[in-house]
Backbone as CSV, one residue per row, in Angstrom:
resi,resn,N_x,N_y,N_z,CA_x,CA_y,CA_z,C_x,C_y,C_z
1,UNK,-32.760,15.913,-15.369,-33.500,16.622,-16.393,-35.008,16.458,-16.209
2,UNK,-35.248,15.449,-16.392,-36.838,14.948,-15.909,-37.278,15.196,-14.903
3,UNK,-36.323,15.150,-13.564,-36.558,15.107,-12.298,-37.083,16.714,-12.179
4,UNK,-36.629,17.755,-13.083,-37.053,18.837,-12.320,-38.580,19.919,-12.919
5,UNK,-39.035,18.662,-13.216,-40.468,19.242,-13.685,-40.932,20.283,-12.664
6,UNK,-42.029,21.402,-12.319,-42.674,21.559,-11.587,-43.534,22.781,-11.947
7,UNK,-44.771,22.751,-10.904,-45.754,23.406,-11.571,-46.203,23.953,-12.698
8,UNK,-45.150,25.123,-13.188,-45.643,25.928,-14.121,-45.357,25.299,-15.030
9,UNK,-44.497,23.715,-15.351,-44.114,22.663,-16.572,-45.543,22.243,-16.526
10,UNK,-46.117,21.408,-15.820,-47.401,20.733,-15.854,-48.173,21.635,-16.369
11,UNK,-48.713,22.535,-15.919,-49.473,23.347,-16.453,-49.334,23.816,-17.833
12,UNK,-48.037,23.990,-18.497,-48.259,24.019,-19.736,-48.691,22.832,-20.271
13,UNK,-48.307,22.068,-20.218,-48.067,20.250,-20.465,-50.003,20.287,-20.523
14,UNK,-50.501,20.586,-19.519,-52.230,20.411,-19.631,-52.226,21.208,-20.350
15,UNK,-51.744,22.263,-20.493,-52.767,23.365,-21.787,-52.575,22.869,-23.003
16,UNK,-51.654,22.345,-23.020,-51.197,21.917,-24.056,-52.199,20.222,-25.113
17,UNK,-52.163,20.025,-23.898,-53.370,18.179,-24.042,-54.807,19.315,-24.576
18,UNK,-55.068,19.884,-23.525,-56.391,20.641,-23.236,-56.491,21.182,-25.088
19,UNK,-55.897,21.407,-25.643,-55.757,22.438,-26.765,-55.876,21.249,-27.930
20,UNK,-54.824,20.504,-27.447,-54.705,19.511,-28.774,-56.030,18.067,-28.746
21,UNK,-56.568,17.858,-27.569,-57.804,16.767,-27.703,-58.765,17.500,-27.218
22,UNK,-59.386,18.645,-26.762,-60.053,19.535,-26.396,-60.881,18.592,-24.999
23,UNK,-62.030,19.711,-24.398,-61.931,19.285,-22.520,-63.187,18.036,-23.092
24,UNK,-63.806,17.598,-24.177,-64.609,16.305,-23.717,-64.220,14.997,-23.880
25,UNK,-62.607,14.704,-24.910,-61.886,13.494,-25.158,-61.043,13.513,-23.948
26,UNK,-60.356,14.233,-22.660,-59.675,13.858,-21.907,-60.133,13.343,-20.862
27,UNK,-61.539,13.094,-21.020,-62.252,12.336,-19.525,-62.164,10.791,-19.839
28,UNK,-62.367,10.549,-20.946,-62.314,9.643,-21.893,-60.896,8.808,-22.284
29,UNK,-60.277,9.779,-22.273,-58.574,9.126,-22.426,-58.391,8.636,-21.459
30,UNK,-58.478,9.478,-19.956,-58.107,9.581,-18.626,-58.622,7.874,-18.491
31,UNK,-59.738,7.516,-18.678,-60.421,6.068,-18.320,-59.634,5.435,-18.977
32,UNK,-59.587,5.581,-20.747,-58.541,4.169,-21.234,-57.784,4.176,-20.165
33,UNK,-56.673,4.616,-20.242,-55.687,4.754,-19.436,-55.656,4.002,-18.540
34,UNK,-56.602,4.789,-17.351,-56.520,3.984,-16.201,-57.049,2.521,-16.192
35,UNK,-57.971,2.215,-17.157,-58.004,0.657,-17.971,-57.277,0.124,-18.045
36,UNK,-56.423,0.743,-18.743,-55.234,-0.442,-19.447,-54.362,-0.742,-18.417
37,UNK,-53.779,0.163,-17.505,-53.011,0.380,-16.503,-54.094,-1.139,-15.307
38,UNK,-55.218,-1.153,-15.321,-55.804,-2.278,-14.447,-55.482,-3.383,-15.065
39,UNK,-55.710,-3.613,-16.293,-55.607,-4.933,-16.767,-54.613,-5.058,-17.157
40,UNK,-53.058,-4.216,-16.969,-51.984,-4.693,-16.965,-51.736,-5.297,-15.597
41,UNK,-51.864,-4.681,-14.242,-51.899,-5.166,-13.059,-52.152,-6.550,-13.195
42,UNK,-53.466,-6.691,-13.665,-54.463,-8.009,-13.334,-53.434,-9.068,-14.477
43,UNK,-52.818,-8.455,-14.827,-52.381,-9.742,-15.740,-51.084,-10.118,-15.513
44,UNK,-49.971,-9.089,-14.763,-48.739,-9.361,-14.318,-49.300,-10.087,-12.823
45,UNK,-50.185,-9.771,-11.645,-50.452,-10.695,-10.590,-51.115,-12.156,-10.635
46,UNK,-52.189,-11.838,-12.112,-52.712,-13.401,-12.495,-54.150,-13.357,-11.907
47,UNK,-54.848,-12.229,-11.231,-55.980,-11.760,-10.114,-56.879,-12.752,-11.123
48,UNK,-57.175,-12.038,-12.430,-58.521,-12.610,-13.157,-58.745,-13.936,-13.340
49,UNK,-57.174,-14.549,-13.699,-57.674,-16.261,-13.672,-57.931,-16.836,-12.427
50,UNK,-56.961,-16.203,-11.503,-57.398,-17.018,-10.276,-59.161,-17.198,-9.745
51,UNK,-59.497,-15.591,-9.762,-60.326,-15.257,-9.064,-61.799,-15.754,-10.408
52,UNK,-61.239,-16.465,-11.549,-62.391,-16.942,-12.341,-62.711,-18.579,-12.232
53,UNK,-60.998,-18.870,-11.624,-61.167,-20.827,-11.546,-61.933,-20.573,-10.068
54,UNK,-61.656,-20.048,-9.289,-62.463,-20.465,-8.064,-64.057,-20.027,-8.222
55,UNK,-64.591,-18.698,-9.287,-66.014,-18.582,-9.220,-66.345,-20.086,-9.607
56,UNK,-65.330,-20.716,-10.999,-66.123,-21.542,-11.791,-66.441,-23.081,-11.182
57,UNK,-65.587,-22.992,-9.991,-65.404,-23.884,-8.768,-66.394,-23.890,-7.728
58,UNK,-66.683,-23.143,-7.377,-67.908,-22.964,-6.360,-69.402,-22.158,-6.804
59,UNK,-69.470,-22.848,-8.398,-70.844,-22.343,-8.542,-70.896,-20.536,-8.796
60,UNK,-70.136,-20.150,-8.684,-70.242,-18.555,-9.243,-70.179,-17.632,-8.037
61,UNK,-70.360,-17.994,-7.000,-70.856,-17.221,-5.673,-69.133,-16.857,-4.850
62,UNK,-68.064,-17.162,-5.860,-66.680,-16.507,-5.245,-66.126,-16.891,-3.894
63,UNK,-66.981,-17.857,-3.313,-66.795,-17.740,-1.667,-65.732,-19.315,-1.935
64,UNK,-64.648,-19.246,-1.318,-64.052,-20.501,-1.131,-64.259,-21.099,0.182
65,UNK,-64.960,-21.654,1.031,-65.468,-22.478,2.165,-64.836,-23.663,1.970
């Protein structure tokens, strides 16, 4: 059912966003989004703590030598 989206589905699907948050809130959504989607990453791999004990470890400069 899902699987058989194509073109002319999407395209309504945008006219549809396009209509209901109009074209200057979807540049804006588009970023949350891809926000939240980073700092879910960063928080299921653990990137931010790691990569904050070692700044706070070597003086701020990130380099582990």
């Amino acid at each position: 059912m899902i699987g058989n989206i194509g073109l002319p589905e999407l395209i309504i699907i945008f006219l549809i966003v396009l209509f209901l948050f109009g074209a200057g809130k979807i540049p804006k959504i588009a970023r949350d989004i891809g926000g939240g989607i980073r700092e879910f990453k960063k928080s299921i791999t653990g990137e931010s703590d790691s990569n904050d004990r070692n700044n706070n470890q070597n003086g701020g400069s990130g380099r582990t030598s």
